[in-house]
Each structure stands twice: as C-alpha cells, then as structure tokens.
LOKE-783564 format. One record per residue (C-alpha): residue number from 0; x, y, z. Coordinates in pm, 1 decimal. Layout:
N
+-----+----------+----------+----------+
| num |        u |        v |        w |
+-----+----------+----------+----------+
| NUM |        X |        Y |        Z |
...
+-----+----------+----------+----------+
//
This chain:
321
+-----+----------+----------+----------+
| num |        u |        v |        w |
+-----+----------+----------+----------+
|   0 |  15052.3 |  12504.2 |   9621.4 |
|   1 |  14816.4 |  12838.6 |   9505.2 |
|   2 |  14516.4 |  12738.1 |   9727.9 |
|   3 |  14316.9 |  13092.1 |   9613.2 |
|   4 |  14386.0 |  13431.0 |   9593.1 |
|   5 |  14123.0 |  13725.1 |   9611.0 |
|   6 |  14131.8 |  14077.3 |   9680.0 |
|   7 |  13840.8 |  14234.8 |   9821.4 |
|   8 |  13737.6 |  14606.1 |   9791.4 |
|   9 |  13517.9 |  14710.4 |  10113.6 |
|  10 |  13482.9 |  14305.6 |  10185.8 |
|  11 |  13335.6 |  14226.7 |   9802.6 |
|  12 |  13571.7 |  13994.0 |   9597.9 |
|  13 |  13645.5 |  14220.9 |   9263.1 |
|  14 |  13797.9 |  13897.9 |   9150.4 |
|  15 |  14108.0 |  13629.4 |   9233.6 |
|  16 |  14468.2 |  13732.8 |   9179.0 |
|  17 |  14794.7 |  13512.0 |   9079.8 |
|  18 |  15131.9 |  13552.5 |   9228.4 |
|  19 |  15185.5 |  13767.4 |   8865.4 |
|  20 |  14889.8 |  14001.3 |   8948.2 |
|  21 |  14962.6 |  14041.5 |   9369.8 |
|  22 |  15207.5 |  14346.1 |   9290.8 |
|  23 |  14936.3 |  14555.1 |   9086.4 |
|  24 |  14654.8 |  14444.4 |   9299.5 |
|  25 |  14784.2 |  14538.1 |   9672.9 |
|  26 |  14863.7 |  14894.5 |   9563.1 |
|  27 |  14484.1 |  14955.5 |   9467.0 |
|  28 |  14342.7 |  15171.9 |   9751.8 |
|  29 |  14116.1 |  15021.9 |   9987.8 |
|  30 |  14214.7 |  14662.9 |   9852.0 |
|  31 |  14325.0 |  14381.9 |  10115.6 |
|  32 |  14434.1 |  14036.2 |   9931.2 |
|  33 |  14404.8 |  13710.6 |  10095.5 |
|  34 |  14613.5 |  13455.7 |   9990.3 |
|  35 |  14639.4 |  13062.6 |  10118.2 |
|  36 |  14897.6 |  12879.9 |   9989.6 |
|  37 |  14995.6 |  12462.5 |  10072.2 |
|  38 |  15311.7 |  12375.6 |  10177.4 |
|  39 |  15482.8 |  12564.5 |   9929.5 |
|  40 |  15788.2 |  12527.2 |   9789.7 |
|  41 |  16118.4 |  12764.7 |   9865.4 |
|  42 |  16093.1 |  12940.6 |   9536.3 |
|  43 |  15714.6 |  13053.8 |   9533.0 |
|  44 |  15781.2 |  13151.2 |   9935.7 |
|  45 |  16051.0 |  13369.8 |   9817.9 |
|  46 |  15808.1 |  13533.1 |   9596.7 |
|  47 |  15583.6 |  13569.4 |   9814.4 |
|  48 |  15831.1 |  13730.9 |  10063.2 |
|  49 |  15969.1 |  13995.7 |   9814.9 |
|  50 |  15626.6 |  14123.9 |   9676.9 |
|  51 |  15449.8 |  14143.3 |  10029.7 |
|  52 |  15761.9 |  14302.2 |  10178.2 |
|  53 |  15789.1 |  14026.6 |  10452.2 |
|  54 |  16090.0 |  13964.1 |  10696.1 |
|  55 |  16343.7 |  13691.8 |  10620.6 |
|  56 |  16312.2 |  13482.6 |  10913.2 |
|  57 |  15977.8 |  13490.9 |  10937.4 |
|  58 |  15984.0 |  13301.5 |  10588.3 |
|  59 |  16249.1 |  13096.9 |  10689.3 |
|  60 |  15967.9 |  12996.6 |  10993.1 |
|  61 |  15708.4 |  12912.5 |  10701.2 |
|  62 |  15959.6 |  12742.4 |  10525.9 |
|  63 |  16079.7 |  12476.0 |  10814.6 |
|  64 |  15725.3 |  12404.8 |  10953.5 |
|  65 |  15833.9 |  12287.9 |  11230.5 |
|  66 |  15738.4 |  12592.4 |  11500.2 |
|  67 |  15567.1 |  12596.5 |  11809.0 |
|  68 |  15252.3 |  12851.6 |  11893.7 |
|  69 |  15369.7 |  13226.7 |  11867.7 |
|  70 |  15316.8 |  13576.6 |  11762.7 |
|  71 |  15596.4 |  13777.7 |  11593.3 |
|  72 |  15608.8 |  14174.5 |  11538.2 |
|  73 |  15818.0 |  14234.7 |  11206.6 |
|  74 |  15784.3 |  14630.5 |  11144.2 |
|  75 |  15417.4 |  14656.2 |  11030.4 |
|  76 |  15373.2 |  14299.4 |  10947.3 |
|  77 |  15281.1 |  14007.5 |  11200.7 |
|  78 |  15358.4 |  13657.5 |  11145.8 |
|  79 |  15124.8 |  13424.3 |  11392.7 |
|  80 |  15170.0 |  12993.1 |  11414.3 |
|  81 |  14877.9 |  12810.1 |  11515.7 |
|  82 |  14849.0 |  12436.7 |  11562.8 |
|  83 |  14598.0 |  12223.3 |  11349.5 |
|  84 |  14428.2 |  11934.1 |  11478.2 |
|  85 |  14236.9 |  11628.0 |  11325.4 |
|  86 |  14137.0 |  11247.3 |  11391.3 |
|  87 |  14304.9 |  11029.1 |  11208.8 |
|  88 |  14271.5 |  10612.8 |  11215.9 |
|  89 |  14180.6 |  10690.7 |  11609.7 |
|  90 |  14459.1 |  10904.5 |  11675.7 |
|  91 |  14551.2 |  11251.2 |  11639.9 |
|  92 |  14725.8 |  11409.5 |  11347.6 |
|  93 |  14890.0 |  11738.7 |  11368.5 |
|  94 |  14984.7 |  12015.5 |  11131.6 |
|  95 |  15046.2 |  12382.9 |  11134.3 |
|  96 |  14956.3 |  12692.5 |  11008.3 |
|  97 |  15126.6 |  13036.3 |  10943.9 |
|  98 |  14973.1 |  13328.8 |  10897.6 |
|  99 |  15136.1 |  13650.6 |  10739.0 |
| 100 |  14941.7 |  13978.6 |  10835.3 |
| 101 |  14971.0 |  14308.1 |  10678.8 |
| 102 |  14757.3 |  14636.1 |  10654.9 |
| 103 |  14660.1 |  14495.9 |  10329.4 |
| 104 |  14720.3 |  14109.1 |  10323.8 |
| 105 |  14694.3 |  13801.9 |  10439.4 |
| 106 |  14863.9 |  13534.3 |  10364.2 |
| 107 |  14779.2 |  13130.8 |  10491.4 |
| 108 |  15041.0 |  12877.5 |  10461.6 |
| 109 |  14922.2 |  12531.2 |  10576.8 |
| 110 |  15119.3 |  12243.7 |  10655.6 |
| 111 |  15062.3 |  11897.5 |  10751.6 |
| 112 |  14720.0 |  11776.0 |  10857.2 |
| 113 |  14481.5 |  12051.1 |  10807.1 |
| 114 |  14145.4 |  12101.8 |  10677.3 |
| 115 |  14037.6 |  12339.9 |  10372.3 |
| 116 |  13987.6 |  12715.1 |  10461.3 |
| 117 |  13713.3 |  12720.7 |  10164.6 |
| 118 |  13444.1 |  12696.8 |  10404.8 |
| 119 |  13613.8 |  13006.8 |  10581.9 |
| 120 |  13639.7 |  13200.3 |  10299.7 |
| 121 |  13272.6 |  13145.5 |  10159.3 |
| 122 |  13138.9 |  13250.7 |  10510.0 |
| 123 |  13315.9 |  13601.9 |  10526.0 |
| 124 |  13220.4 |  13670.7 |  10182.7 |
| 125 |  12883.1 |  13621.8 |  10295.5 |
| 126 |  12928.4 |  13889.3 |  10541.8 |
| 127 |  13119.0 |  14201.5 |  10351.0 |
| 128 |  13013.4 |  14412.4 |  10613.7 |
| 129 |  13227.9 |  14223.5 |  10840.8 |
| 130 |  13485.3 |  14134.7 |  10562.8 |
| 131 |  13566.5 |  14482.8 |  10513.4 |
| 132 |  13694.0 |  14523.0 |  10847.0 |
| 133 |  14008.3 |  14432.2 |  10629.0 |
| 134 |  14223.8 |  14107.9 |  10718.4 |
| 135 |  14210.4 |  14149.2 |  11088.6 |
| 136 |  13874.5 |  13990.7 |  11057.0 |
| 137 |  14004.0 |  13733.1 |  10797.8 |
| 138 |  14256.7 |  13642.0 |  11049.7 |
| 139 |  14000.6 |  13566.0 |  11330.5 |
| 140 |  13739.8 |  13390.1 |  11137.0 |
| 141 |  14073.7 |  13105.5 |  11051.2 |
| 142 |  14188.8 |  13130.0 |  11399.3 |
| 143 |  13797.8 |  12997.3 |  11469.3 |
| 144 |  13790.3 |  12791.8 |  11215.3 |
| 145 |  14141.5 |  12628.5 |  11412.2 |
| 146 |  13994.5 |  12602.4 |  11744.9 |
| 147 |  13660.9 |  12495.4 |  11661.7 |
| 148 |  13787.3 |  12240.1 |  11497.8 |
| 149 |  13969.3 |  12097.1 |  11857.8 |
| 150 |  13611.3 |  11991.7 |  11961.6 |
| 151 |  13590.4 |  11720.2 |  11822.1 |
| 152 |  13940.6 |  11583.1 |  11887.0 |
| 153 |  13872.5 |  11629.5 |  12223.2 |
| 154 |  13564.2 |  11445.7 |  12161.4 |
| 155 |  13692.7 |  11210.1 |  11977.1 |
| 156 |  13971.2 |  11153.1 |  12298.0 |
| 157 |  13662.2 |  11146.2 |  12557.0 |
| 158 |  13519.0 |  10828.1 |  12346.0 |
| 159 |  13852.4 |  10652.9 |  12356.6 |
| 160 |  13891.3 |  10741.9 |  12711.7 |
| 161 |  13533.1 |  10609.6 |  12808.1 |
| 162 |  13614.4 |  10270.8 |  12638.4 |
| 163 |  13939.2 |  10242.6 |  12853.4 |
| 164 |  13749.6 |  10330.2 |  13122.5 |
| 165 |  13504.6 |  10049.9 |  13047.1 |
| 166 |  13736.3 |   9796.2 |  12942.3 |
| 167 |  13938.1 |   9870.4 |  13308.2 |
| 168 |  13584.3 |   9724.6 |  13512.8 |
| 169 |  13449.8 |   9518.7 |  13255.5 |
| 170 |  13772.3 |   9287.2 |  13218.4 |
| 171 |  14122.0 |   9157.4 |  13405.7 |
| 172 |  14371.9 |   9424.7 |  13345.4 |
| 173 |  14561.1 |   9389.9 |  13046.1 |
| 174 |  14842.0 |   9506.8 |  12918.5 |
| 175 |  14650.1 |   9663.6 |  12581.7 |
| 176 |  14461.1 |   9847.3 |  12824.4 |
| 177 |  14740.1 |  10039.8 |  13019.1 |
| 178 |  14907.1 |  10101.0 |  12714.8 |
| 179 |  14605.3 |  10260.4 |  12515.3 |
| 180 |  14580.5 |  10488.8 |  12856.1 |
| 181 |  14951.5 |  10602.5 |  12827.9 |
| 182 |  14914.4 |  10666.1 |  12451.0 |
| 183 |  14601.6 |  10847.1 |  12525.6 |
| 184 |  14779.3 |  11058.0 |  12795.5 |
| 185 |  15033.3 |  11130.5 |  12577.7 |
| 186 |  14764.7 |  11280.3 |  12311.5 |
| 187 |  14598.6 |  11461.9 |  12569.8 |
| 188 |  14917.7 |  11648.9 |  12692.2 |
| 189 |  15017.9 |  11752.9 |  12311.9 |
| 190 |  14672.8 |  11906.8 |  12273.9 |
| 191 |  14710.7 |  12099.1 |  12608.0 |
| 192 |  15040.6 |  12224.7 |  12431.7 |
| 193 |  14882.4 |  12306.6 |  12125.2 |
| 194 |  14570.7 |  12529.4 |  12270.0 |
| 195 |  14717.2 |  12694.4 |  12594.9 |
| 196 |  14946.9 |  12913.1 |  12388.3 |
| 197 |  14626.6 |  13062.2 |  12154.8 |
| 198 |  14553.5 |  13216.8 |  12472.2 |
| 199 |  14835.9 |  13428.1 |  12484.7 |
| 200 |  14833.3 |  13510.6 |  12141.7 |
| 201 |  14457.0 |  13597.3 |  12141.2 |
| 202 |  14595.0 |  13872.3 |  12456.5 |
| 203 |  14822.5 |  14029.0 |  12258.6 |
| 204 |  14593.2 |  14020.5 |  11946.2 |
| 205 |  14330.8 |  14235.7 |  12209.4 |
| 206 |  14566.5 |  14427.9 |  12406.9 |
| 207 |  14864.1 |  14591.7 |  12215.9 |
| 208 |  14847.7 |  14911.6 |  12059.4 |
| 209 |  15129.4 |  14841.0 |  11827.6 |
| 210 |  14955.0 |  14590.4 |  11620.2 |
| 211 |  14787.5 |  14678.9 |  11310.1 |
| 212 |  14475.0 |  14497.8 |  11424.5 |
| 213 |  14143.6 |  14743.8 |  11420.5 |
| 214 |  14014.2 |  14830.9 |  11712.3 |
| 215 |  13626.7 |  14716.9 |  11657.2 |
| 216 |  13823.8 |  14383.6 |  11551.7 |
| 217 |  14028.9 |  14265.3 |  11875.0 |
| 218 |  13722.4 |  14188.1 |  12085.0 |
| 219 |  13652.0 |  13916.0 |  11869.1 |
| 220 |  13951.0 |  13782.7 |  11971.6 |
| 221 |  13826.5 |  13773.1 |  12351.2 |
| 222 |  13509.3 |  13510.4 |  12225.5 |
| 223 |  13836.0 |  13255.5 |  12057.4 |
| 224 |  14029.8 |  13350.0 |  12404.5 |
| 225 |  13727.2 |  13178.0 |  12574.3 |
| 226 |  13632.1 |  12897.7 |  12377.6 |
| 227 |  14016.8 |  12748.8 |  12409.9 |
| 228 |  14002.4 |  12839.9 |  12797.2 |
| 229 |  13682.6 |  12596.6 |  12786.0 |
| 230 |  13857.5 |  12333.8 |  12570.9 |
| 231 |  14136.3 |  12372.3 |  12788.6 |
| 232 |  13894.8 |  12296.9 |  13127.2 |
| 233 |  13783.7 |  12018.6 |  12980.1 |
| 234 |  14117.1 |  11865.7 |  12882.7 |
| 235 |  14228.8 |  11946.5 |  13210.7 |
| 236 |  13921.9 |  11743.1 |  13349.8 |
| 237 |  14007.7 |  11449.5 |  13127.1 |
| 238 |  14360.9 |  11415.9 |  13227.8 |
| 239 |  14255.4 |  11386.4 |  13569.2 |
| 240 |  14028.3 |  11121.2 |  13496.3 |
| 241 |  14295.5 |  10944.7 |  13308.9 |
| 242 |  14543.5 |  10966.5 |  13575.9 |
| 243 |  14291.5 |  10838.5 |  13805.1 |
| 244 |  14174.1 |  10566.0 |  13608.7 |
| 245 |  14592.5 |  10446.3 |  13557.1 |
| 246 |  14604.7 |  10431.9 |  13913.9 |
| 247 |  14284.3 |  10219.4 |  13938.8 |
| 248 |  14396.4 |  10002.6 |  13667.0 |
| 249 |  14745.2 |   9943.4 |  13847.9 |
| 250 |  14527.2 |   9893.7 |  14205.4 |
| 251 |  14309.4 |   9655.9 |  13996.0 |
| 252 |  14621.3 |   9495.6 |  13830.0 |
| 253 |  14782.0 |   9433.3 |  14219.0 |
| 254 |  14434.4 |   9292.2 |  14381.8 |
| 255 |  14488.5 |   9001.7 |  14093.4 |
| 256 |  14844.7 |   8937.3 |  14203.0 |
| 257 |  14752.3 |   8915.8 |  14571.8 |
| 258 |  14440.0 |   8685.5 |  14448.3 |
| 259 |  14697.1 |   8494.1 |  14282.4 |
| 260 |  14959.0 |   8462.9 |  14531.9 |
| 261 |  14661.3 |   8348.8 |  14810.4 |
| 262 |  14516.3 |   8081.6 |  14565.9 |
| 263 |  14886.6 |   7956.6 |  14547.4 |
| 264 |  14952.8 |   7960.0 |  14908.0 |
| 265 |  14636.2 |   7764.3 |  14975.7 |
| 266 |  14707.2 |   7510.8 |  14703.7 |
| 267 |  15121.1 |   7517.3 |  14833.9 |
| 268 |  14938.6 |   7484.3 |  15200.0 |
| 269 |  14731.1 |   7168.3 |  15087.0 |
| 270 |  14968.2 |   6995.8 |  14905.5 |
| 271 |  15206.6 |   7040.4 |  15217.7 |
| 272 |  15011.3 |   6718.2 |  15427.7 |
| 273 |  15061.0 |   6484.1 |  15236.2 |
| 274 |  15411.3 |   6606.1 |  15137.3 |
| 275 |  15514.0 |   6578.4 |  15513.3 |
| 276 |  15375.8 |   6237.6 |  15578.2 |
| 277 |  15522.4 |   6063.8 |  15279.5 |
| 278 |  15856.2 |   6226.7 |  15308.0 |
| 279 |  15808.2 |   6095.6 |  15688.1 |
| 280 |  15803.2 |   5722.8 |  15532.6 |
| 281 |  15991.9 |   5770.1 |  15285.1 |
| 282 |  16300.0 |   5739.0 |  15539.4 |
| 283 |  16488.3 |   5455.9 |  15477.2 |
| 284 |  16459.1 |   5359.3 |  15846.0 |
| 285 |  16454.7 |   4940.1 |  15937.9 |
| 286 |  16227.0 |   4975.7 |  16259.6 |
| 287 |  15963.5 |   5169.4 |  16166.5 |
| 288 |  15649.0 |   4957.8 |  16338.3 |
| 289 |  15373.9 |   5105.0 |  16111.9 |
| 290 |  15532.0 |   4931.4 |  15838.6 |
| 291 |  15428.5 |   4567.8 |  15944.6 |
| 292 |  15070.5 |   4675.9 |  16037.9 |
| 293 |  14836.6 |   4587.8 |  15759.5 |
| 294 |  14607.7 |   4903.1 |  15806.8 |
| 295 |  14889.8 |   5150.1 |  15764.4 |
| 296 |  14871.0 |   5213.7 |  15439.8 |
| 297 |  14516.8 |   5287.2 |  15408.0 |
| 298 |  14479.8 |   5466.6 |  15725.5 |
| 299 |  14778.6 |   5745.8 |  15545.0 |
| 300 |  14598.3 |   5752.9 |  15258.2 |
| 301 |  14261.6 |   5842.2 |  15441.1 |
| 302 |  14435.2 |   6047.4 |  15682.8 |
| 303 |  14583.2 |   6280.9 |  15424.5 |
| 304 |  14256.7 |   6335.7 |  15201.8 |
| 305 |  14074.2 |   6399.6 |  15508.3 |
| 306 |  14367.9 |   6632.7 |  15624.4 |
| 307 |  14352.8 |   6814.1 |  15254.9 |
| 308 |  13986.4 |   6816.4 |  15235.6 |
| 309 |  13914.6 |   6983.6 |  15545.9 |
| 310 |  14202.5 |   7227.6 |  15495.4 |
| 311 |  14019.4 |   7296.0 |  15152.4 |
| 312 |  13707.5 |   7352.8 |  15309.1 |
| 313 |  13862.2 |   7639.9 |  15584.8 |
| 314 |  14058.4 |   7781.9 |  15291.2 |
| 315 |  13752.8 |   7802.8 |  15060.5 |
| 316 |  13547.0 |   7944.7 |  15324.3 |
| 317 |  13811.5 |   8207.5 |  15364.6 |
| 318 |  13792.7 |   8316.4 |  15089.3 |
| 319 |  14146.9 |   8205.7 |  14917.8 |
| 320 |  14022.2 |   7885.3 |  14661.6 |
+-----+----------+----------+----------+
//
C-alpha cells in the first residue's frame, strides 16, 4: 500500500522515509515529504491523517474513492481529486486519485486503474532546481502526468470511432454497429466529465491567494489548464461526429427498409395478375364459355407470364427489382 516515501531538502532526496520515520522527518526545516500510497487500507489512512494533521472528511473522501473532480480548502492543507484514465480490452477504465497538499507534504493516494507515478518522481528529481519549489511543483508534474495520459484514450476512442465510421459505408447497417456507437458515446461523455472539471481546479490552483501554492508555481498550472481545454476541443469535435454518424447510420438503416418495402410491393404487384385471373376461374360458375374452348387454358397461361414479365421489366427499369 507504501508506494515510496522521500523527503527532499532544496529538491535533493536525503533519503526515503516510512510511516515510523514521517513524524521526525517533516519537522526538519526546509524538508517537504512526498508520499504515494495504493488504495490503502482504513488503518494506515488514519495514520496518515493524524501525523500530517489532515481533516477528517477529507480522509473519509480518500477512504470511499468514489468522488467526483474537486478542490477542497481544509485550514492550510488542500485535498484535490483527479480522474485517471486508461485503455483497457478496447474500452476505458477509470480510477482516481487524491492528493493531500501541505506546506511540507504531499501525499498520493491512487485508486482503481492508474498508472505508476515512478516515472514522475524520477523526472523531478532530475530537476532539483524545480523540485525545490517544494510540493506545489510535485503536485503539477502528477496533475501532467494525469492529463497527458488522456491522449491517448482519446486516441484510442478516435480509432474505434473511425472503424464505426467505416463499417457504417462499407456494410448494411447492423445492429453491432449502432450499438458500438452508443457505447462509444457513452465513453466519450464520461471523459468530457472527467477533464472539464481540471479546468476549474487548475483556476483556482492560479488564482487564489489563500492557497499555499508558490507564486512562481501557479503559472504552470495555466500550460495543464490548456492542454485539457485542447483535449476537451477535440472530444467535443468527436462527439459531433458521432452524433452525426448515428443519424447517418439510422438514415442508412431507413433507405434499406424503403428498398425493402419497394422490392416487396413489386413482387406483391406481380404476383397480383395471375392471382386475379385464376381467382376469376376459380368461380364455381356452370356457364362460363371459355371453359369449353380448347385454347383457353393456354392462352391464361401465356397471358399471365406475358402480363408478369412485362410488369417485371417496367418495375426493374424503375428501379424497384
């Protein structure tokens, strides 16, 4: 559930911490600790709550995992949800994570599907000068991490989309294919509910004077603000093209019926000659004179397959056979 721990001293690493050594560490001067935890348990959260000094209901939020996009203010302490987002077996998987941020802390605690801050971690310790900005810059470089990371589900939604999108001109309209474009639809709105609130939050990480977020810090903020308003765009793009390509499929999906229905008609309109003539002598009348003539029967016969095949002919050249 301990991912790592490390406190850094003017963005160096002087070495990684337990939950035994976090008390000692924190009050070292100039120290920040950065912590990342997996779906912990209730005990080690409550640990973590009484030696970081954090609120009780923003625990009880990291303990439920089950929160949508915010920003909370708790004294000098913020506690921020963000939405994770990965392809899984061509569909989306969600998962969260929480972030705990004090003068001197940060804490990570991940839930569901998301990938490995390691990466993260390795890239800021490559920078100390930036690292020692304290964990305001921490705090951005996961938030980037997050967002960049909804590329390539929205890629990954674009490729699915462009096979519907074949698969609607290429073949008859199926039921598969509306399906996969509701389903997709679906996806597509969930990720527009996952990203448009980091836009808010990425505001109020720039703009209020009452978080403990440096000042040389919060414009970096403004570049994560911009990348999800592009995501965003694009989304927004796609689920116009998907709502346009539902109604093509349903136009599609109605040309076939009315195809159908003429080819019927044509067939019910062909079949209706000789239908009329043999009900005509199928009367059980006693003086009917064409009975005793000896060319009546073929001279029906040939009358109704010339009858059918030129009505064939007019309805094939129409356009209906």
């Amino acid at each position: 559930m301990i991912m790592k721990g490390v406190a850094y001293l003017h963005g160096v690493g002087v070495g990684d911490v337990g939950i035994d050594d976090i008390s000692e560490a924190i009050r070292q001067p100039d120290h920040f600790i950065w912590l990342g935890l997996r779906e912990p348990d209730a005990d080690l959260l409550t640990t973590i709550q009484h030696t970081f000094g954090l609120h009780e209901l923003a625990v009880e939020d990291a303990r439920s995992a089950h929160q949508r996009p915010k920003l909370e203010e708790y004294g000098d302490s913020l506690f921020i949800v963000l939405h994770t987002a990965s392809l899984e077996n061509e569909g989306v998987a969600f998962g969260e994570t929480h972030f705990f941020v004090g003068n001197h802390f940060l804490v990570t605690v991940r839930h569901g599907a998301s990938m490995s801050h390691g990466k993260v971690r390795a890239r800021c310790e490559a920078a100390p000068h930036q690292l020692a900005k304290g964990p305001g810059f921490a705090l951005y470089a996961i938030m980037d991490f997050i967002v960049d990371n909804y590329v390539p589900v929205l890629d990954g939604l674009q490729t699915r989309f462009d096979s519907l999108e074949s698969a609607i001109f290429t073949n008859h309209p199926s039921r598969e294919t509306m399906e996969g474009l509701y389903q997709l639809k679906r996806e597509l709105i969930r990720m527009q509910g996952v990203i448009i609130p980091v836009i808010d939050i990425c505001n109020v990480l720039m703009h209020s004077r009452e978080i403990n977020i440096p000042k040389d810090v919060r414009l970096y903020f403004r570049d994560i603000a911009d990348h999800v308003s592009r995501i965003d765009r694009a989304m927004e793009g796609m689920r116009e093209m998907l709502i346009a390509a539902m109604q093509v499929h349903l136009t599609f999906e109605t040309v076939r019926q009315n195809e159908v229905v003429k080819r019927l008609a044509g067939w019910g309109a062909i079949l209706a000659i000789p239908t009329m003539l043999f009900s005509w002598y199928g009367m059980n009348f006693r003086h009917m004179p064409e009975l005793e003539w000896v060319y009546s029967y073929p001279l029906v016969v040939g009358g109704v397959s010339i009858g059918s095949l030129l009505l064939y002919w007019r309805l094939r050249r129409a356009g209906w056979l």
